[in-house]
C-alpha positions as CSV (number, residue, x, y, z in Angstrom):
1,X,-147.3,-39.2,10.1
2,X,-147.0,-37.5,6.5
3,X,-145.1,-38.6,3.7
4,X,-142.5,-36.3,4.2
5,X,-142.1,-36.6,8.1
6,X,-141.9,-40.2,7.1
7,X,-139.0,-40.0,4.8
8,X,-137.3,-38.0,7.2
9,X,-137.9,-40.3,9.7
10,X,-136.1,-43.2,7.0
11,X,-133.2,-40.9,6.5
12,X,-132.4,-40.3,9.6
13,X,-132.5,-44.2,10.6
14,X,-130.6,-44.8,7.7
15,X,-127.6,-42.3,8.4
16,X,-127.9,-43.6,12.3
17,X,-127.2,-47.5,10.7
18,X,-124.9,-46.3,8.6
19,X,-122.7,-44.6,11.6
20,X,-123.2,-47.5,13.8
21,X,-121.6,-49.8,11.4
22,X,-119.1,-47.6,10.6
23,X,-118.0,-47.9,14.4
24,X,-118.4,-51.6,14.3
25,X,-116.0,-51.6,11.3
26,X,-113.4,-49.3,12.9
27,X,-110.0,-51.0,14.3
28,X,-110.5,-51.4,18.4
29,X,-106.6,-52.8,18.8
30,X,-104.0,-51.1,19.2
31,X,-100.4,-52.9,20.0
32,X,-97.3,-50.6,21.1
33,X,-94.1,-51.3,20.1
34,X,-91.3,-49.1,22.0
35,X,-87.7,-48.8,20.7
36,X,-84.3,-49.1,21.8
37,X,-82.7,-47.8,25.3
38,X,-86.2,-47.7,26.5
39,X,-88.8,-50.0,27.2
40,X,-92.7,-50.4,27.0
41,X,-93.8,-48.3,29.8
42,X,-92.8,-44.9,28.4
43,X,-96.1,-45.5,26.2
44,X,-98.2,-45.5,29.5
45,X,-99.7,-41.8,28.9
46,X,-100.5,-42.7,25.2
47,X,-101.7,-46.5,26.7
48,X,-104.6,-44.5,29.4
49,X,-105.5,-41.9,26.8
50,X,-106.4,-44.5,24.2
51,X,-107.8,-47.1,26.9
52,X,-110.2,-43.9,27.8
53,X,-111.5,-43.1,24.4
54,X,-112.4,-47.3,24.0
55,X,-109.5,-48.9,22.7
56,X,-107.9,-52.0,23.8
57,X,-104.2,-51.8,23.9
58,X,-101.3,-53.7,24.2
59,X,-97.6,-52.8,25.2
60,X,-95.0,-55.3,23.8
61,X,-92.0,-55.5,25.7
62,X,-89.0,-56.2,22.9
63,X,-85.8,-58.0,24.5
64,X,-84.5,-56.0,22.1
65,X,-81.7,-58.5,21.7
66,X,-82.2,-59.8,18.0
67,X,-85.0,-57.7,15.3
68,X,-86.1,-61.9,14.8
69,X,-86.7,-61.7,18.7
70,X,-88.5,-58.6,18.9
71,X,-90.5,-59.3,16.1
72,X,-91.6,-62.6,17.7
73,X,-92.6,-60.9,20.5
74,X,-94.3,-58.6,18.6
75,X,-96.5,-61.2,16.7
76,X,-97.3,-62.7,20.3
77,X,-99.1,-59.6,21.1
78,X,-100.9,-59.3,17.5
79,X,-102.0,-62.7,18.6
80,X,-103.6,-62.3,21.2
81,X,-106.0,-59.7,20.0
82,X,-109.8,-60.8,19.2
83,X,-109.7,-58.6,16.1
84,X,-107.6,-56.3,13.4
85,X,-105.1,-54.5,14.7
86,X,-103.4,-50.6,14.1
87,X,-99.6,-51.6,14.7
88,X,-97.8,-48.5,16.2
89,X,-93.7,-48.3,16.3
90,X,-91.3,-45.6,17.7
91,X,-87.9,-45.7,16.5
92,X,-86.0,-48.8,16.7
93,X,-90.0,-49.9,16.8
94,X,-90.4,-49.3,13.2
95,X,-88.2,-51.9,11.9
96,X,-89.6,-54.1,14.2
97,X,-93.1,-53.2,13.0
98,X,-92.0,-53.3,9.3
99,X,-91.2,-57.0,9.9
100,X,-94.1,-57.9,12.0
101,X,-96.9,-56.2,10.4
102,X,-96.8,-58.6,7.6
103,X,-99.3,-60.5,10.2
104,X,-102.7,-60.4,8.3
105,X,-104.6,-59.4,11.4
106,X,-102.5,-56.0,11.0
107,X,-104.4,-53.2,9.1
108,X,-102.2,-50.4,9.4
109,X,-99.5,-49.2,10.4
110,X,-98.2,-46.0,13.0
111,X,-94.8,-44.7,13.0
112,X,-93.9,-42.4,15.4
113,X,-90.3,-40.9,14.6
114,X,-89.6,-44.3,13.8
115,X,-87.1,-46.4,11.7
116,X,-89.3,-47.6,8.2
117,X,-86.3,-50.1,6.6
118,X,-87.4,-51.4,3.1
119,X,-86.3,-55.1,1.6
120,X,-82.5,-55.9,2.8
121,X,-82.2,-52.6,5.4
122,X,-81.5,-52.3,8.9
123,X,-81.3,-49.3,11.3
124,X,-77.9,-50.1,10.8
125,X,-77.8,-49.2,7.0
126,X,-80.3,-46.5,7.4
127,X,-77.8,-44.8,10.3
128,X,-75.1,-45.6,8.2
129,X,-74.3,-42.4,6.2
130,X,-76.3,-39.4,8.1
131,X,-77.1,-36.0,5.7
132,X,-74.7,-33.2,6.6
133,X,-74.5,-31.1,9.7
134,X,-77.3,-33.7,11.2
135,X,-76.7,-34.2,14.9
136,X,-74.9,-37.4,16.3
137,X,-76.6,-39.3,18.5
138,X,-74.3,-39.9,21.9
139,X,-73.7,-43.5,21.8
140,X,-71.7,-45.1,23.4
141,X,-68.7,-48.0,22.2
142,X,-70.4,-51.3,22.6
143,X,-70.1,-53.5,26.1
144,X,-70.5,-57.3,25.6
145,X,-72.6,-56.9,22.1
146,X,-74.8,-54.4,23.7
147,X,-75.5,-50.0,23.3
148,X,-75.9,-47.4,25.3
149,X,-76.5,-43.4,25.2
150,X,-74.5,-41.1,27.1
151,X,-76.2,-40.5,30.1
152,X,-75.0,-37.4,30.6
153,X,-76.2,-36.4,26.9
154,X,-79.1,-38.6,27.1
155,X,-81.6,-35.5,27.6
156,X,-80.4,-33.4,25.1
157,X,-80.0,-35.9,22.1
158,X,-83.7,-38.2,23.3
159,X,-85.9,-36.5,25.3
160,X,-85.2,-32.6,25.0
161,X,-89.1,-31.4,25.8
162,X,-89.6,-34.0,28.7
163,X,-89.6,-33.1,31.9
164,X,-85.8,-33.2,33.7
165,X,-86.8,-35.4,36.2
166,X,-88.7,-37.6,34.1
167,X,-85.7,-37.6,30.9
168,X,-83.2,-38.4,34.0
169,X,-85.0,-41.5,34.8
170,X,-85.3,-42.6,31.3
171,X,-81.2,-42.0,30.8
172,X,-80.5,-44.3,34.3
173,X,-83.0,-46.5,33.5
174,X,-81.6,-47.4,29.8
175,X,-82.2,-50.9,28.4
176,X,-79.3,-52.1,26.8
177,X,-79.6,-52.4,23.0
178,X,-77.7,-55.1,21.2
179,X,-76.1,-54.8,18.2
180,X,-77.7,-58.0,16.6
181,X,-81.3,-55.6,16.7
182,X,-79.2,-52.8,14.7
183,X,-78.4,-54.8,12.2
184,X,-81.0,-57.0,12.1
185,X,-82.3,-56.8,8.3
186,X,-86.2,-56.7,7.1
187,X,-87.1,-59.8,4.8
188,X,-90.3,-58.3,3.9
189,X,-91.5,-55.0,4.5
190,X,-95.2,-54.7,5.6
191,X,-95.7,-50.9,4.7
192,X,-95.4,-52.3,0.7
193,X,-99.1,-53.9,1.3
194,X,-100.3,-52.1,4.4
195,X,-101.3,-48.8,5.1
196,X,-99.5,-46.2,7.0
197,X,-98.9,-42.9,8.8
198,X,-96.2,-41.0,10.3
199,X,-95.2,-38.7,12.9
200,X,-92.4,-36.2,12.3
201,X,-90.6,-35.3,14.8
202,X,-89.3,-31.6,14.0
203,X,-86.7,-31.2,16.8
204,X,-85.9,-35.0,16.5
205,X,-82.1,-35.3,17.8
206,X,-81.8,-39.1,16.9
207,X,-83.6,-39.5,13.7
208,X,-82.9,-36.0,11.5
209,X,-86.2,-34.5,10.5
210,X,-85.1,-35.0,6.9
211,X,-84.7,-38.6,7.4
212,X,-87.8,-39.5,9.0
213,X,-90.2,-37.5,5.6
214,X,-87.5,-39.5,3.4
215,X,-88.5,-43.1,4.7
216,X,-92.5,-41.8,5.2
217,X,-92.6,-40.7,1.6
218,X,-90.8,-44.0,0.3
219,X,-93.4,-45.9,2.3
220,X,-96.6,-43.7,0.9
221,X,-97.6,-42.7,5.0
222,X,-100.0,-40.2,5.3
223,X,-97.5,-38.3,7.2
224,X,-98.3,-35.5,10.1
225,X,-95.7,-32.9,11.6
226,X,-95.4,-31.5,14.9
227,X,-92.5,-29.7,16.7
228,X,-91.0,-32.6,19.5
229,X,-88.1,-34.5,20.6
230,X,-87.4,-38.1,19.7
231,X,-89.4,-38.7,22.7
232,X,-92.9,-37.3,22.0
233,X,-94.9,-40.2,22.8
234,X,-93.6,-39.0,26.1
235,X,-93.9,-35.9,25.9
236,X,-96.7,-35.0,23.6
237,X,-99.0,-38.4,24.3
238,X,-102.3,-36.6,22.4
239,X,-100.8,-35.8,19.8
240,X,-99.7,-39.4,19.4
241,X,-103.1,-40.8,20.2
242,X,-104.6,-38.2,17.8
243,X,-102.4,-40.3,15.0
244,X,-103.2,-43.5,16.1
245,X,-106.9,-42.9,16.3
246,X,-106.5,-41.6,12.6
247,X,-105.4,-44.6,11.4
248,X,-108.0,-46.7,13.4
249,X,-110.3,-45.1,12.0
250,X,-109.0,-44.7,8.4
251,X,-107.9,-48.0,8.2
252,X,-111.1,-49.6,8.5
């Protein structure tokens, strides 16, 4: 072998160890944390689609009764990860993930039209005074402590681009929300020493457009767009997982 067909030969062994560490590094772990009115198993498309490209992921299923009991729940599934973990929130989810992914095995975090409340908020306080002409989400008075959408509006206001069938079985099927996780305050908010990202929702009827770039841009996501309702993980599951696999990647 010459000198030259030798150093080649190095070079390419070198970039080949360099690339396999590089996967060793990246974040395997992915933990799902779903919002309120729903529960964990509208992530199943984005859960198969990231099982498939070698990820082990977990669904937490909130109570969604208290923010304390959802975060506890939350930290139960970080737990029982064998590694780091990329800590992914829709809606109601962010806050939850905000308090939670204070949990040093969590090296970034994913919000996906999502709720990111800073020291002292709740979705509460972030709800509380909506930009002009934004659209009102069709909730319902409280029952016994606990929320509800419309159901007859539950289509239009959540899940506009999923299929009818599918967005009618999400409105009947609603988990009731209780008040005590609105207004359920962050103590410490993890995207202050954490990584993150963000999907924008566009044609987001819960969270106004405007809203969600306002909260990404305090947290310093890297923030991507794309034109979906409030339920795109539903609806547009790659381009969730595209996100999500980002940050796996960019996070270690």
């Amino acid at each position: 072998m010459t000198v030259k067909n030798m150093l080649a030969a190095t070079a390419v062994f070198a970039l080949g160890t360099l690339a396999a560490q590089a996967a060793e590094s990246s974040v395997k772990n992915v933990v799902l944390v779903h919002g309120g009115f729903v529960d964990g198993s509208g992530w199943s498309q984005v859960y198969r689609g990231l099982r498939k490209d070698g990820y082990s992921v977990a669904v937490v299923q909130n109570p969604t009764t208290s923010l304390a009991a959802d975060v506890a729940a939350t930290k139960l599934a970080i737990s029982q990860q064998s590694g780091t973990v990329i800590l992914v929130g829709h809606s109601y989810g962010g806050a939850v993930i905000t308090e939670a992914g204070t949990d040093p095995k969590v090296k970034g975090l994913v919000y996906i039209a999502a709720f990111a409340p800073d020291k002292g908020e709740s979705v509460q306080t972030l709800i509380a005074n909506p930009p002009p002409g934004a659209p009102v989400p069709p909730l319902l008075p409280p029952q016994n402590g606990f929320l509800f959408l419309d159901r007859a509006k539950f289509a239009g206001a959540f899940a506009a681009d999923v299929p009818p069938a599918d967005a009618a079985f999400m409105a009947d099927s609603q988990v009731p929300w209780s008040v005590n996780a609105l207004t359920g305050a962050v103590t410490e908010p993890a995207w202050r020493s954490k990584r993150s990202w963000y999907l924008v929702t566009t044609e987001d009827k819960m969270i106004p457009p405007p809203a969600q770039r306002q909260m990404a841009k305090r947290a310093g996501s890297t923030v991507v767009e794309a034109k979906g309702s409030h339920a795109i993980y539903v609806s547009q599951p790659r381009a969730v997982i595209k996100l999500i696999e980002q940050a796996a990647k960019d996070a270690a």
